[in-house]
C-alpha positions as CSV (number, residue, x, y, z in Angstrom):
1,X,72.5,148.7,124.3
2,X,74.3,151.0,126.7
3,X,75.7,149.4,130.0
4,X,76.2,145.4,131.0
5,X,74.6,142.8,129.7
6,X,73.7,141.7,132.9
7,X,74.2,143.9,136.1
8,X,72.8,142.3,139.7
9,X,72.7,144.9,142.5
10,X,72.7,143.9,146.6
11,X,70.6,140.9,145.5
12,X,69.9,139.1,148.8
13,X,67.8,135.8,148.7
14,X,66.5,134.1,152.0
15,X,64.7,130.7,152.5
16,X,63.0,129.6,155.2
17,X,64.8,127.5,158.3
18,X,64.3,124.5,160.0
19,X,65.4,125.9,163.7
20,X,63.5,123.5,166.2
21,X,60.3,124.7,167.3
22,X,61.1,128.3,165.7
23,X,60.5,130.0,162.6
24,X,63.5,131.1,161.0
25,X,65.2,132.8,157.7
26,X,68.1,131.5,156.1
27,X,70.0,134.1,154.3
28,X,71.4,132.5,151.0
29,X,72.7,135.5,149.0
30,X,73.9,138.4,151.0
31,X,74.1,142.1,149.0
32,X,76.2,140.4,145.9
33,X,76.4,142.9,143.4
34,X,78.0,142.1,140.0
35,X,77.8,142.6,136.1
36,X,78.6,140.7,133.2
37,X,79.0,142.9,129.7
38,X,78.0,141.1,126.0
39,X,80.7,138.5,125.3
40,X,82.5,138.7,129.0
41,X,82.7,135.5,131.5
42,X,82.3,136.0,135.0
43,X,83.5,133.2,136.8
44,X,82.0,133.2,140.1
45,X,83.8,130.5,142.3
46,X,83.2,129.3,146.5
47,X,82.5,125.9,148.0
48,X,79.7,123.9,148.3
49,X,76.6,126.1,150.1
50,X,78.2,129.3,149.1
51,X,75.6,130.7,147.3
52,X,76.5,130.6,144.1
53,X,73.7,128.2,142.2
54,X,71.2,130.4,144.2
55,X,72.4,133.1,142.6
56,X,72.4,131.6,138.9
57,X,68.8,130.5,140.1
58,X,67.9,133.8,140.5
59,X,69.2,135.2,137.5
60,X,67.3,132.1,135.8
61,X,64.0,133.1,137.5
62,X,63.9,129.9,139.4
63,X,64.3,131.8,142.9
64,X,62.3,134.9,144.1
65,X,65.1,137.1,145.6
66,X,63.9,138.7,148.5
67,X,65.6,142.1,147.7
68,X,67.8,143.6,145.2
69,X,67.5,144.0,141.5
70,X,68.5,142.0,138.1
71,X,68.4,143.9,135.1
72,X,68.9,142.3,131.9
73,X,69.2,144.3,128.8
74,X,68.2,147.2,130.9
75,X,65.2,145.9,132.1
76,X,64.6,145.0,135.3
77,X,63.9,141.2,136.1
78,X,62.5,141.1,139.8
79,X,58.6,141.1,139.5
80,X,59.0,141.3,135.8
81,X,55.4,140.1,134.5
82,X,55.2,136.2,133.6
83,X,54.8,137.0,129.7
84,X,57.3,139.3,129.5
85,X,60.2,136.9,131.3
86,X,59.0,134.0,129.2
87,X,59.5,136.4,126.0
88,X,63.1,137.1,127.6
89,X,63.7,133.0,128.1
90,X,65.4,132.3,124.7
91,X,67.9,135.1,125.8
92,X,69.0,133.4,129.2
93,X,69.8,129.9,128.8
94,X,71.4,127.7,131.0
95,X,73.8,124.6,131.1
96,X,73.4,122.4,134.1
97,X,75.6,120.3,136.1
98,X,74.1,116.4,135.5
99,X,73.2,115.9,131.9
100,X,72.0,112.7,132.8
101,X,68.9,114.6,134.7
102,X,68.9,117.7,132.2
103,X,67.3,115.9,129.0
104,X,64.0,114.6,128.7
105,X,65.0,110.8,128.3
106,X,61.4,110.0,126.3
107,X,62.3,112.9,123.5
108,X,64.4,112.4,120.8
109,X,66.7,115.2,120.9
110,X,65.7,116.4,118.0
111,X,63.1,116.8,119.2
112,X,64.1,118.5,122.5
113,X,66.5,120.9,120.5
114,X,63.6,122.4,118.1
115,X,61.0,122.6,121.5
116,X,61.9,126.7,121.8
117,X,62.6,127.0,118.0
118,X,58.9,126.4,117.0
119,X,56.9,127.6,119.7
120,X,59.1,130.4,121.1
121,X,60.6,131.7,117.6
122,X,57.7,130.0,115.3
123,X,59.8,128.7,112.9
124,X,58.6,125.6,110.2
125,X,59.6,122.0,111.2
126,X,62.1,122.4,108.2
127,X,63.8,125.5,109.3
128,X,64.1,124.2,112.6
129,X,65.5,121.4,112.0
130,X,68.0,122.5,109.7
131,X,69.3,124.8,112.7
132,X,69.2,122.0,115.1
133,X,71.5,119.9,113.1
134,X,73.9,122.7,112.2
135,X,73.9,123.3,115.9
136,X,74.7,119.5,116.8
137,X,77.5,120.1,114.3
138,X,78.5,123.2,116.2
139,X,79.3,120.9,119.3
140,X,80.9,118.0,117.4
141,X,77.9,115.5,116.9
142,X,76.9,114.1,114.0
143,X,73.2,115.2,112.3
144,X,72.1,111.7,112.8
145,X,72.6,112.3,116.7
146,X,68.8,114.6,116.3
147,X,66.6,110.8,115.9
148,X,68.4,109.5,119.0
149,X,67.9,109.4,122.0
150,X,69.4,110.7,125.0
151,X,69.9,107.4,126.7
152,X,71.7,106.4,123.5
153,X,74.7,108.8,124.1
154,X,77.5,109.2,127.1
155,X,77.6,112.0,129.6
156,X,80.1,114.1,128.0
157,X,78.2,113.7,124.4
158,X,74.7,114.3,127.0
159,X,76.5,117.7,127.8
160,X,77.3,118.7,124.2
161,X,73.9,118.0,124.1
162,X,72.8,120.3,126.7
163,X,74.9,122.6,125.1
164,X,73.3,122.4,121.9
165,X,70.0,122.9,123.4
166,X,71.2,125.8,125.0
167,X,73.0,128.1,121.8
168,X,70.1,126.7,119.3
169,X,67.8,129.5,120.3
170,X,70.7,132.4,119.8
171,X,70.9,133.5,123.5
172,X,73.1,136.7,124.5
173,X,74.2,135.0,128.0
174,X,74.6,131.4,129.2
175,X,74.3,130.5,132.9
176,X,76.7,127.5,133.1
177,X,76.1,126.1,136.6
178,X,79.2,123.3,137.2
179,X,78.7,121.9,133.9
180,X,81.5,119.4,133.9
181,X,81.8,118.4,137.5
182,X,79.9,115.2,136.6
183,X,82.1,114.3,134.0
184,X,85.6,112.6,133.6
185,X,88.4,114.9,133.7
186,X,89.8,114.5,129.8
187,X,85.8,114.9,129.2
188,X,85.8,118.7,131.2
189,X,88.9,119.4,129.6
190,X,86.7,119.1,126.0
191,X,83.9,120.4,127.1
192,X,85.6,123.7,128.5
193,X,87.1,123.9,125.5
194,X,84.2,123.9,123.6
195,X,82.1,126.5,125.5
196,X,85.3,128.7,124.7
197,X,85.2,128.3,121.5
198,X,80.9,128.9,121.3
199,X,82.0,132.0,123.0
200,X,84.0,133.3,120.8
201,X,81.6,132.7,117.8
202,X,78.5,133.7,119.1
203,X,79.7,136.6,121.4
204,X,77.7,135.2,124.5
205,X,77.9,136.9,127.8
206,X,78.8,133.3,130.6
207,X,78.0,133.3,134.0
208,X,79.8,130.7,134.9
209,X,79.6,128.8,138.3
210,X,82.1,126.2,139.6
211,X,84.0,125.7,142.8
212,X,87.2,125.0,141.0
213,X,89.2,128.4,140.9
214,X,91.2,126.9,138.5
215,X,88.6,125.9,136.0
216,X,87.8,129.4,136.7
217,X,90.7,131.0,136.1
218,X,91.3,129.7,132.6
219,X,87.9,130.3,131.5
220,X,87.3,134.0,132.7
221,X,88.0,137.7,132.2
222,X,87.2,138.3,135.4
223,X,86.5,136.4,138.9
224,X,83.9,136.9,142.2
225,X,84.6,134.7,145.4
226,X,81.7,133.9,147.2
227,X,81.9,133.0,151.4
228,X,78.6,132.3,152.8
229,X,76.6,134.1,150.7
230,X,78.7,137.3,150.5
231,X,81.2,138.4,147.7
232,X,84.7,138.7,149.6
233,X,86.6,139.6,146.8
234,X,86.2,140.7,142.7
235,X,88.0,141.6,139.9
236,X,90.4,140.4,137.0
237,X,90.9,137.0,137.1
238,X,94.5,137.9,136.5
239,X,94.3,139.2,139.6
240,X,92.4,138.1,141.7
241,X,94.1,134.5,141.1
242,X,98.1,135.9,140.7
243,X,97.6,138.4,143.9
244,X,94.5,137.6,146.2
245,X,93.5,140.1,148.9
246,X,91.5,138.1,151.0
247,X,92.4,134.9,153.2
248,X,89.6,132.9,151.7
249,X,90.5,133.6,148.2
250,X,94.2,132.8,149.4
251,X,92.7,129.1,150.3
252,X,90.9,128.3,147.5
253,X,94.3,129.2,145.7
254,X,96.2,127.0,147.9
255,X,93.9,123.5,147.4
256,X,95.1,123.8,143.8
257,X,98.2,126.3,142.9
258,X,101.2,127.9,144.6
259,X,100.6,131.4,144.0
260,X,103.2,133.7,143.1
261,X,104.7,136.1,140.4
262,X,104.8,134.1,137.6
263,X,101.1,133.5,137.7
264,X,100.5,137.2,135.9
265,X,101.9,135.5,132.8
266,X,98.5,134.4,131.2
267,X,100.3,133.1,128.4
268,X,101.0,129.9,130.2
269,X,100.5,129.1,133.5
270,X,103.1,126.2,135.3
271,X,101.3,122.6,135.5
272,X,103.4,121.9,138.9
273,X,100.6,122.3,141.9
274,X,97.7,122.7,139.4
275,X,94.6,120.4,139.7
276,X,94.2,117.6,137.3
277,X,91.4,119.3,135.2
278,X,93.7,122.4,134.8
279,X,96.5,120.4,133.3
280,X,94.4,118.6,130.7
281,X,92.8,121.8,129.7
282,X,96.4,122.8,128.0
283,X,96.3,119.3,126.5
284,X,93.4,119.0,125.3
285,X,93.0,117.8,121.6
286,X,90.7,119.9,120.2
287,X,91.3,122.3,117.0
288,X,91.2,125.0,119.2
289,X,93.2,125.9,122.6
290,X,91.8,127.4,125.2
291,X,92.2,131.1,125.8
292,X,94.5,133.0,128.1
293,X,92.6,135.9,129.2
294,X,93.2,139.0,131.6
């Protein structure tokens, strides 16, 4: 494959108003062009009502965009036929926010895990689940956790969960929309962690959605700040963190880090004037730290 994994050009996505008495068009995603290669996270980072689910949405197929163009893979997603984006579905997955909502309480999650194994890959009950439970032991659960059930389990074990789902079908990129902002903060800390670390082994592409730049920061190679729909301001997140051009990215900044020179160290950022989550992310126990990227 020549080119980005994912590359999304002047997408623009509108919904209808509710202006009294009117008809109107609320404009959701404004021309946001970006591009995520095979193994790269793009963090893409702006307050509530930004745009920035919408866009993941789209990306998902869950929203029509009104204009613009998604190619994945080289092929173009917007309008794609029905059987052909369904035969694309195991390479797009998605991690979302509440994993209290995001499992299917009545399935085991055995159960839930091996749903696209046998009927979008075909493979045997046996084969599938011998991947599911060397997948639940990819996110630190033990096999036993595939007869449970979800209501069995807490929210950051529901997430590794969701997780699980997610990488069991080999995808090449992973929209993870807030995926530990319902959590406890020593919880995200793990959790980030461990999406690193299924990075890393699996080479996935992450479009990954938060409004905490400095969740962001540590997880990305590069960041896109989204104001009202538009993209104000894109690049490395080394950069666009340590020396921000725009006054919007300069606020975000300032709700959780005082910026200046010695933030183009990624070796180790300072704790002082970082937000909680950021601070437990360097102490996190887990076997493996989380990487400082450029």
């Amino acid at each position: 494959m020549t080119g980005p994994l994912l590359d999304v050009r002047q997408l623009r996505v509108e919904f209808p108003g509710t202006a009294r008495g009117t008809r109107s068009v609320v404009t959701a995603v404004d021309g946001v062009s970006l591009a995520i290669d095979q193994g790269e996270t793009l963090g893409l980072v702006g307050e509530s009502g930004s745009g920035k689910s919408t866009i993941g949405n789209a990306v998902l197929g869950l929203v029509p965009p009104t204009a613009g163009e998604i190619t994945f893979r080289g092929e173009n997603l917007v309008g794609m036929p029905s059987r052909r984006r369904r035969a694309l579905g195991g390479a797009i997955q998605v991690v979302f926010q509440d994993p209290y909502s995001s499992l299917n309480p009545s399935r085991t999650v055995g159960q839930t895990l091996a749903e696209g194994l046998r009927y979008a890959r075909g493979m045997s009950r046996r084969v599938a689940a011998d991947r599911v439970r060397d997948m639940l032991g990819q996110v630190g659960l033990p096999p036993d956790t595939a007869a449970r059930y979800p209501a069995e389990f807490s929210g950051g074990q529901r997430q590794r969960i969701a997780i699980a789902r997610a990488f069991v079908v080999e995808p090449q990129l992973v929209v993870c929309d807030e995926p530990t902002s319902a959590l406890d903060l020593s919880v995200q800390a793990q959790i980030l962690n461990l999406l690193l670390e299924l990075q890393q082994r699996h080479d996935i592409g992450y479009l990954f959605i938060s409004h905490d730049i400095d969740v962001v920061r540590h997880m990305s190679h590069r960041v896109a700040v989204l104001y009202r729909g538009r993209l104000v301001e894109q690049g490395r997140a080394a950069t666009v963190t340590g020396n921000p051009r725009h006054p919007y990215t300069r606020t975000l900044l300032g709700a959780t880090l005082d910026v200046g020179p010695e933030h183009h160290d990624r070796q180790r950022p300072p704790v002082n004037g970082r937000t909680a989550v950021g601070t437990l992310l360097d102490r996190a126990a887990t076997p493996h730290p989380v990487r400082r990227v450029e």
